[in-house]
N, C-alpha and C positions, 0 to 999 in steps of 0.2 A: 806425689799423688796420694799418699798411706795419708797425706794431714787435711786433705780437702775437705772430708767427714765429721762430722763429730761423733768421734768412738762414745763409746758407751749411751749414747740417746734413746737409744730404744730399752734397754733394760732400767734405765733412768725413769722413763716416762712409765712404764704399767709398775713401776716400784711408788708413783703416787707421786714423782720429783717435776719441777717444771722446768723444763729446758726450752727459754726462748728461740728461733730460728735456727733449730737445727736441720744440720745441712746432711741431705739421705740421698743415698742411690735409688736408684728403680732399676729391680732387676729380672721386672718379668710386669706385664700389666694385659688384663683379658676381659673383656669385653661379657657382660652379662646381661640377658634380655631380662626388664620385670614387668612391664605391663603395656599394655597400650591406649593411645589415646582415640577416644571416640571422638572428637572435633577434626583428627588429622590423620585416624588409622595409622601412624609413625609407632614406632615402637620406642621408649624413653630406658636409654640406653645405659648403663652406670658400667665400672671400671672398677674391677678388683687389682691391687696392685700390689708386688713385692716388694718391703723395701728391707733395705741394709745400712747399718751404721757402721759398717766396714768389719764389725766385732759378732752384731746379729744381725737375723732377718727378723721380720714380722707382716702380717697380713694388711691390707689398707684399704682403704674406700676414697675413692676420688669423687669428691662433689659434683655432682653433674653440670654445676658452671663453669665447671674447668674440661668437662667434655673435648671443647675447641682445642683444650691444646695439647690434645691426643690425634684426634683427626685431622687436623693439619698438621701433625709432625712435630710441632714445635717441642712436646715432650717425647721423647725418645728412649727405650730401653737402654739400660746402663748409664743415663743423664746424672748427673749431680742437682738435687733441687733443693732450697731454702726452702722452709715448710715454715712462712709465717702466720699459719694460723691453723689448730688444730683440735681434734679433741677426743674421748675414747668411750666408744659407746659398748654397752653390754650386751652382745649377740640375745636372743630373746630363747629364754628356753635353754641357756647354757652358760655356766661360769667365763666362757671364754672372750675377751676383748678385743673391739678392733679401732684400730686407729682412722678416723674422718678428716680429711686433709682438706682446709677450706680454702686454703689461699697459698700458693706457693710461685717460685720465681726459679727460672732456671741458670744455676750456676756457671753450668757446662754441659754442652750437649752429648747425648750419649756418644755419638758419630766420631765426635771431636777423643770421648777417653777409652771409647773400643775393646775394654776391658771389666772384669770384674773386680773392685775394689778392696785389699782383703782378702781374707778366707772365713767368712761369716758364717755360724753356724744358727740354725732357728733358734728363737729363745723359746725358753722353757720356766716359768715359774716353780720352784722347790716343791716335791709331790704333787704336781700337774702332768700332763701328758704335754707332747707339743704344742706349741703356740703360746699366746699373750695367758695370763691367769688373770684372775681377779687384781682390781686396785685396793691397796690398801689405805681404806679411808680416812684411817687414825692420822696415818703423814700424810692426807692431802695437803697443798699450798691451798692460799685464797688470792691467789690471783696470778694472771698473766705478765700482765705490763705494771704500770705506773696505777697505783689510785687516784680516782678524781681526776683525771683526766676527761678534758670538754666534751660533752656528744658529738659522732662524727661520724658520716658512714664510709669514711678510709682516712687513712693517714697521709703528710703531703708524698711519702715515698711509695703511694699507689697500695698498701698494705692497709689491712684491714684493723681496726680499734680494739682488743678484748682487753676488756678491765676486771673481767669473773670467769675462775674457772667453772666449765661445765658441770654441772651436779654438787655444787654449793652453792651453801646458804645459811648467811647466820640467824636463821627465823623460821619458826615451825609454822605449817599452813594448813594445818590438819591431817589426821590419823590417814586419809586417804590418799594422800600425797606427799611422798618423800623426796625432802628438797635433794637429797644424794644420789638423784635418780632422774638427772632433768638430763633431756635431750636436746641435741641442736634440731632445729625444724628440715635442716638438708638431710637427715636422717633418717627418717619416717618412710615410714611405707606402706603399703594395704596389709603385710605380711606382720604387722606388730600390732599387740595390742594392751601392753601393758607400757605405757613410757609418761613422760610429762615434759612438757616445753613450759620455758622462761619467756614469754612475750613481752613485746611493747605492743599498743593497740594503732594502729597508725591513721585507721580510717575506719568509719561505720556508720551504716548506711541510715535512711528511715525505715520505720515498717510499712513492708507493705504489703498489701492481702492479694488473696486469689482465688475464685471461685471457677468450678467446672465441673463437670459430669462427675468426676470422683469424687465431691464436696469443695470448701474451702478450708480457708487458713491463711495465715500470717510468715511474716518470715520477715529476715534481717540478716546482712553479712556485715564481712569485717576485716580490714587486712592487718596481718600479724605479723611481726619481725624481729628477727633475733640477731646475732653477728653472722650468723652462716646464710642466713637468706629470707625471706617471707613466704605467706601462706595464705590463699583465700577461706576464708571460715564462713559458713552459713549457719543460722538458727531459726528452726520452724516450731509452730505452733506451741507448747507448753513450755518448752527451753528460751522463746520469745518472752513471755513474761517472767521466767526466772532470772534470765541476767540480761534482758535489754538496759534497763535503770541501773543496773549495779556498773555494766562496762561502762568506760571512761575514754573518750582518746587521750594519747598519750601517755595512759597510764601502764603501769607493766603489773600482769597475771600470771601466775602459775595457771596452766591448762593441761588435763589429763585424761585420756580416755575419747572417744570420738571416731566417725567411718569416717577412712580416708582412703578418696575416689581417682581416677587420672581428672585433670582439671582441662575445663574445654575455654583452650588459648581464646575463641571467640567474644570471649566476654570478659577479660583480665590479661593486662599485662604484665600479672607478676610471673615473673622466672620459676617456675614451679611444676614437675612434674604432675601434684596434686594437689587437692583444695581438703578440705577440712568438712563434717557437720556436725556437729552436734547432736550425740542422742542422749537417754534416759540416761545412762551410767556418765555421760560427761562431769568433769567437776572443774570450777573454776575458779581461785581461792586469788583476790589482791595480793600483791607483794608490796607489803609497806614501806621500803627503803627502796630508794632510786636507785639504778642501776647506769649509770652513763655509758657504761661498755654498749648497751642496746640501741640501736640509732636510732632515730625518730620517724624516717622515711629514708627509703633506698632507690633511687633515680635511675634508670637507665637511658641517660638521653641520647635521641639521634640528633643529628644534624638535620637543619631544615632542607639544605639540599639532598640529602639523604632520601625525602619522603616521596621524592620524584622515582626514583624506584622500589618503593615498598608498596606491598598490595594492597588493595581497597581492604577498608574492614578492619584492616589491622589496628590492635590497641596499642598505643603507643607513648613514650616520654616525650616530651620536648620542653626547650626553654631557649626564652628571647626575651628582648625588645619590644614592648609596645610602642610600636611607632604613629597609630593613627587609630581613631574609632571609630564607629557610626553611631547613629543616635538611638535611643534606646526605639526599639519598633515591638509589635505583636503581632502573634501570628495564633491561625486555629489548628489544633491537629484533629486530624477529622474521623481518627478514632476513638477518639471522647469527644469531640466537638468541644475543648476547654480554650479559653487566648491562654498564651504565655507571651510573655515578655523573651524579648531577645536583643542580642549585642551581637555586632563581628567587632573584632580587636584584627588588627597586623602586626604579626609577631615577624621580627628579624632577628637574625645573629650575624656574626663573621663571616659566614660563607657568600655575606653578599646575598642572602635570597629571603623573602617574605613569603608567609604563606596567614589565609585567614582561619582566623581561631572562631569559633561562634562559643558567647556565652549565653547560659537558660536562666530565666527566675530570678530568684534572689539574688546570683549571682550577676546578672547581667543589669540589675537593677540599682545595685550598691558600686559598683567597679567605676574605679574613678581613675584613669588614663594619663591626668595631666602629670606631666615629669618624666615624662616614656619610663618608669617603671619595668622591672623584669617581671618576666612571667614566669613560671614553671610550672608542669600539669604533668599527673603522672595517672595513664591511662585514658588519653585521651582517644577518640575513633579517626580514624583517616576513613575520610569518604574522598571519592571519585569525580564530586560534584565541583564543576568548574573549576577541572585541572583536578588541581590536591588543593582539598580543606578539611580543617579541626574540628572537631564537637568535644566541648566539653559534658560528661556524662553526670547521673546519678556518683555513681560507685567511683569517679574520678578523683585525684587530691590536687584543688588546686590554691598554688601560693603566689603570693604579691611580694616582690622582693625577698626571698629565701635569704637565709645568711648559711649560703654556702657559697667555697672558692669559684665553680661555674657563671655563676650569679652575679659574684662581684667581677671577674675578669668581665663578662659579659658587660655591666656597667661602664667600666672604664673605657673598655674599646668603644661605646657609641657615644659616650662624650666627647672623648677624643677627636675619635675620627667617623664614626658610623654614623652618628646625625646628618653629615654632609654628603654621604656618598651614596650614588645611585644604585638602590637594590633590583632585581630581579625576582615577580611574582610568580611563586608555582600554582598560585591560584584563579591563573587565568588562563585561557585555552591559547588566546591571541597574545598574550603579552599587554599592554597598555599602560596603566597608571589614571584612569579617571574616576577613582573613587569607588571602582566593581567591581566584583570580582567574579565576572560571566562574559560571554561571549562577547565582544561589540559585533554590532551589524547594522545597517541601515535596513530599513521596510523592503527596500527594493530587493535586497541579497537574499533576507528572510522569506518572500516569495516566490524567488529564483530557485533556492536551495531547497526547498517541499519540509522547513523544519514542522516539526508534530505530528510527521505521518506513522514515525514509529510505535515501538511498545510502549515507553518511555516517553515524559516529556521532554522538552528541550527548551533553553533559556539565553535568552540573549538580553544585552545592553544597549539603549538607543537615547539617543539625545533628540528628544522630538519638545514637539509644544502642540499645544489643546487647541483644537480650531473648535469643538463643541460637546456641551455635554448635556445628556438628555437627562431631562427634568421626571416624565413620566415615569412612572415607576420607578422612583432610585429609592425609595424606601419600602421599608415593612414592616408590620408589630410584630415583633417577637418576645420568646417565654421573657420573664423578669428574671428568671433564677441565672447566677453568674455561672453556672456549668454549664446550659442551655441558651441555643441562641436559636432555635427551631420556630418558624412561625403559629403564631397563633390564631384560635380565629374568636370571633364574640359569639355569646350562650344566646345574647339577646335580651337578657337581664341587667346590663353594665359591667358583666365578668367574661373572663377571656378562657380559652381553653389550650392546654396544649397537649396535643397526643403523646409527645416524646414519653414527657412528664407523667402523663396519665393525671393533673390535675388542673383546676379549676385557680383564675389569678385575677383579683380586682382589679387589676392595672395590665402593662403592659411597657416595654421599651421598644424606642424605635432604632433598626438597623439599616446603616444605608448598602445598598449593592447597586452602584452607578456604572453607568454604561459611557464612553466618551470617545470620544473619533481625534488618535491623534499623528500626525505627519512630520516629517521629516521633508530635507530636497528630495528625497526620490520619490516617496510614494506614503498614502496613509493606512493607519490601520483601527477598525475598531476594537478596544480592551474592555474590559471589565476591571471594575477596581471593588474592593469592601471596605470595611468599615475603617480601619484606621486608615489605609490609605486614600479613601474616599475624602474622609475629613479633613484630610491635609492638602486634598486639592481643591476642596471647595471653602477650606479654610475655617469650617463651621461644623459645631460638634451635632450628632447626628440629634441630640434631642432637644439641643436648638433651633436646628432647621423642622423638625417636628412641630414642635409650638406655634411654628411661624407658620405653615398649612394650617394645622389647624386654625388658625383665627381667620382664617377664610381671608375677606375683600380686604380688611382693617390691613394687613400684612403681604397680601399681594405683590405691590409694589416691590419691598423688600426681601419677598422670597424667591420672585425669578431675578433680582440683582446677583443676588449669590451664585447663582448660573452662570450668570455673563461675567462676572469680576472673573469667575475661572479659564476663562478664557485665553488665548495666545499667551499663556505663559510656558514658557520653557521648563523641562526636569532633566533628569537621568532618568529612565526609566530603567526598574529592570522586570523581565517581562518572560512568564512561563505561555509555551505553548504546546498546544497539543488538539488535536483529530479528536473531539467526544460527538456521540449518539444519544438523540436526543428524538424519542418517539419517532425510531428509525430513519431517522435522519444525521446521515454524518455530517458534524460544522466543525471546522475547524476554530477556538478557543484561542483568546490568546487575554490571559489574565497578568494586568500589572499587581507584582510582588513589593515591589519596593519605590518609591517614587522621591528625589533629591530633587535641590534646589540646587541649579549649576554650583559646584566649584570651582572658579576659571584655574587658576593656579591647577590644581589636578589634570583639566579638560585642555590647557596647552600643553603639558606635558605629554598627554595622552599623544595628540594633532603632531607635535614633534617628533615622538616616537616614530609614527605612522609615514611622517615625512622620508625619516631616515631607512625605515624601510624600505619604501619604492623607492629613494636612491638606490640600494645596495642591491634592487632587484634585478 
C-alpha cells in the first residue's frame, strides 16, 4: 500500500519540479458555496480537497467538471487518484499556493483502502508558515508532456493534452501582463482581480447593436479555451472598436483583467460557472507562437437519443450524419419582418435515431449535403417543436467533417452499416418517414381534434392536392426596400408610399398572398400560402405574374392559365394552424408553411409504417 503514492509529489510540485501523473490520496474534501446563478437560482458549487503524497499534505481545488465525481460517489475520501492534469494558482492577496486539479482517474477507491496512507505531515515551504509557499520561477520546467504534439481536446486514454506549463512563456506581451502569472480559466472567479488567461479564440460573434430607453450601443462575444475549459466573453461599446478587428479565431491571446459574472446557462452551452466582459482596465495582448497544448474547440456531445429526454431550450452539442435535406426555402420573421433563407438537414448517429437540425442564412445557403457528411454543432437550441428539433444559432460553432476521433468512428459506422439501417425520428410526434417532420393527419382528424383552438399554434402534415385557387386578390404592391415587405399605396403622381418606411418609392414590387382550397379522401380545407410558397405552386415568380395583369386583355388568356395549370396537383403540405381575430371576429387559420412535391420512396415508407401499426394495434 506505502508504494501506491508517489512520495515526495507534493513538495516536488510547489519546489517548481514537474511530476507527470502523480498518484494522491484524498484525505478530506468540503464542499464550498461561491456564487449563484441567476438563470437557475442553483448555487455553483466548488470543492476544497486535502491531498497527501503519503510523505505531505496540501490544499486543492477540484475543477467544478469533476463536481460529478464527488456527488455520485465515484470519488471518495481516502481514494487513491492519478492527477493527470494539474496546475498551481496564487491565492489573490497572499504568497500562498494551491493546487487545481483538472483531470484526474481513480486508482482505488477510498471504500476499497479504508485507511490513511503514511503518516503525512502538511508541508511547509523554509521561513513560510503552513501550507504551499511561493513557486520558484528560476527552476520552473517549460512543459508538461511532449512538445509538438497534434491539437487535441483529450488523449486516446480519455486524458487531457497539456503541452505548456501554466504561467509560462518564452515572449514578453507587455509591462501589464506577466506571462508568469497566467491562469487556467477553471480558476477564476468574481472574487479575483488581478490574473491573466492564455486563450484560443474558438468562436466570435458579428456586431450587433441595440437601442432602448437607456440609449444604445454595440456589442460582440466570443468563446475562449484553454486546457482546463472555456469561457463566454462579451464586448460592448468602446472595447468593440478596440479589439473587435485585432481578435482572430483561432488565434491564441493573453487576456487580463475583466468582470466576471455567474453565466446564464440560457444562452451557452459552455461548461462554465461564469462568462467574461470586458471593461476599460481589460487588456488583450496576441501571443505570437502557437500553443498546440490549447485546443481548438471543446465538444460536449449528447447522443441524439439522449435529446428525447432533455428540456426544451436547452443548448446543446451534437454530432451525426447527414442523411437527407430539404431544399433551400424562406421564411419572414415577423419581428423585423426580414426573409431568411433556411435548411432542415437529418442528423443520425449510432443510436439508430434521427432528429432535424434547421440551418439560417449563409449557412443554410452554401451547405452542401451530398456524401452524407458529419455534422457537428456546438451549441445548438433544442426546441420542442415537432417532437425534438435543432436550430442552429448566431453564437453556435458549426463544422462539416471535424477531424476528430467521434467524427471519423461516426463516418465509418454509416458507411458500413448505418446507410442501410432503418433510423427512428425524435422529430416527429407520430413517428412516419415522409419527408416531415410534423404531425401527419388528414382534414378529417384536424377538424375532429379542435387543432388551433389553443395559446399556441399547432402544425400538422397532409398529403392533399389543389382543387382551386383564387385568382382575386392574390397579390399586392409592396415597399421595394429588401427589409420591408409592407404594402404600399400610390401619392397619385406615379410614386408609391410606404408608412412602415416613412418614405416615398418610384416603383413598387409585387407580393403574392394566395388563398387555395385544398382536400384530401376525407375532407377540404381552405389555406393561405405567401410568397415563396405561393410561387412554387403556381409555378411563376410573383413579378412575373404581375407583368402578366398588368397588360390587361393582351395577357389575359395567359394569366388565368396559371391558375388552372395549379390545379389537382398533389404536395406534402405542411400546414400551421391556429384560431386568430379578425375585427372581432374569431376564424380559424390554417396557413401552409412548407409545400413538396410527392416523394413516393419517403410517402411508402411512411403508408408502411402506418400499416405495421394498425397491425400491432
Amino acid at each position: 500500500m506505502n508504494n501506491l503514492l508517489t512520495r515526495g509529489a507534493i513538495a516536488a510540485i510547489f519546489e517548481g519540479q514537474t511530476i507527470k501523473y502523480p498518484v494522491l490520496q484524498l484525505l478530506a474534501c468540503k464542499k464550498m458555496n461561491t456564487a449563484s446563478s441567476h438563470s437557475s437560482g442553483k448555487t455553483n458549487d466548488r470543492y476544497r480537497l486535502m491531498l497527501s503524497d503519503g510523505e505531505h499534505t496540501c490544499t486543492a481545488m477540484l475543477n467544478t467538471q469533476l463536481n460529478e465525481m464527488v456527488s455520485t460517489g465515484k470519488l471518495d475520501v481516502q481514494a487513491a487518484m492519478k492527477v493527470n492534469d494539474y496546475t498551481c494558482s496564487k491565492i489573490l492577496n497572499n504568497d500562498r499556493r494551491v493546487i487545481v486539479v483538472l483531470d484526474l482517474e481513480i486508482v482505488k477507491k477510498g471504500s476499497e483502502i479504508g485507511m490513511t496512507i503514511g503518516t503525512p505531515s502538511p508541508w511547509r515551504t523554509p521561513g513560510q508558515g503552513a501550507g504551499p509557499g511561493p513557486v520558484q520561477q528560476q527552476s520552473r520546467p517549460t512543459s508538461y508532456g511532449t512538445t509538438g504534439a497534434a491539437p487535441s481536446s483529450s488523449r486516446p486514454n480519455g486524458t487531457k493534452q497539456q503541452g505548456s506549463f501554466y504561467g509560462q512563456s518564452n515572449q514578453a506581451v507587455g509591462s501589464n501582463i506577466s506571462p508568469k502569472k497566467v491562469h487556467p480559466i477553471s480558476s477564476l472567479t468574481p472574487y479575483q482581480n488581478r490574473w491573466t488567461i492564455k486563450v484560443r479564440v474558438t468562436n466570435k460573434s458579428k456586431i450587433r447593436t441595440w437601442s432602448n430607453a437607456r440609449g444604445e450601443g454595440k456589442l460582440f462575444s466570443m468563446d475562449l479555451s484553454d486546457q482546463s475549459g472555456e469561457i463566454r466573453c462579451t464586448a460592448f461599446k468602446d472595447t468593440v472598436d478596440k479589439y473587435y478587428d485585432m481578435i482572430e479565431i483561432g488565434k491564441i491571446y493573453y487576456v487580463s483583467r475583466g468582470t466576471l459574472k455567474p453565466a446564464n446557462r440560457q444562452y451557452t452551452s459552455i461548461n462554465n460557472d461564469y462568462e467574461l466582459t470586458f471593461n476599460n482596465d481589460t487588456m488583450v495582448e496576441p501571443c505570437v507562437e502557437e500553443d498546440v497544448s490549447i485546443p481548438a474547440v471543446q465538444f460536449d456531445f449528447k447522443s441524439i437519443a439522449h435529446l428525447e429526454d432533455t428540456a426544451e431550450d436547452s443548448m446543446i452539442d451534437v454530432i451525426g450524419v447527414c442523411k437527407s435535406t430539404s431544399d433551400l426555402a424562406s421564411v419572414t420573421i415577423k419581428s423585423s419582418n426580414r426573409e431568411v433563407n433556411k435548411r432542415s438537414i437529418q442528423l443520425v448517429d449510432d443510436s439508430q435515431k434521427e432528429v432535424s437540425l434547421t440551418l439560417w442564412g449563409k449557412e443554410a445557403e452554401e451547405f452542401d449535403g451530398s456524401g452524407n457528411p458529419v455534422i457537428a454543432v456546438k451549441g445548438a437550441r433544442l426546441s420542442g417543436f415537432g417532437g425534438r428539433s435543432l436550430s442552429v444559432l448566431q453564437s453556435s460553432i458549426f463544422q462539416v467533417n471535424p477531424d476528430i476521433p467521434k467524427a471519423h468512428h461516426l463516418k465509418g459506422w454509416f458507411d458500413s452499416e448505418g446507410h442501410s439501417q432503418d433510423s427512428q425520428s425524435i422529430s416527429s410526434k407520430m413517428g412516419g418517414g415522409g419527408g416531415s417532420n410534423t404531425n401527419w393527419l388528414n382534414f378529417h382528424d384536424v377538424h375532429a381534434q379542435n387543432l388551433g383552438q389553443g395559446e399556441k399554434p399547432d402544425y400538422f402534415t397532409v398529403k392533399g392536392t389543389i382543387l382551386f385557387v383564387r385568382k382575386e386578390n392574390c397579390m399586392y404592391m409592396a415597399c421595394p426596400s429588401a427589409e420591408c415587405n409592407k404594402k404600399v399605396s400610390e401619392n397619385g403622381d406615379g410614386s408609391y408610399r410606404c408608412e412602415k418606411c416613412a418614405k416615398d418609392y418610384e416603383g413598387f414590387k409585387y407580393r403574392l398572398l394566395l388563398s387555395a382550397n385544398v382536400a384530401d379522401a376525407t375532407d377540404n380545407q381552405w389555406i393561405t400560402c405567401f410568397q415563396e410558397t405561393a410561387e412554387q405552386l403556381l409555378n411563376k415568380q410573383a413579378q412575373e405574374l404581375g407583368s402578366l395583369k398588368d397588360q390587361g386583355e393582351a395577357t389575359e388568356r395567359e394569366y388565368n392559365q396559371v391558375f388552372q395549370d395549379a390545379c389537382f396537383n398533389d404536395y406534402m403540405f405542411k400546414m400551421r394552424i391556429k384560431m386568430e381575430t379578425y375585427n372581432e371576429e374569431a376564424r380559424l387559420k390554417c396557413t401552409c408553411v412548407n409545400a413538396q412535391p410527392i416523394n413516393v420512396r419517403d410517402y411508402t415508407k411512411k403508408l408502411i409504417n402506418d400499416i405495421r401499426l394498425m397491425a400491432s394495434a
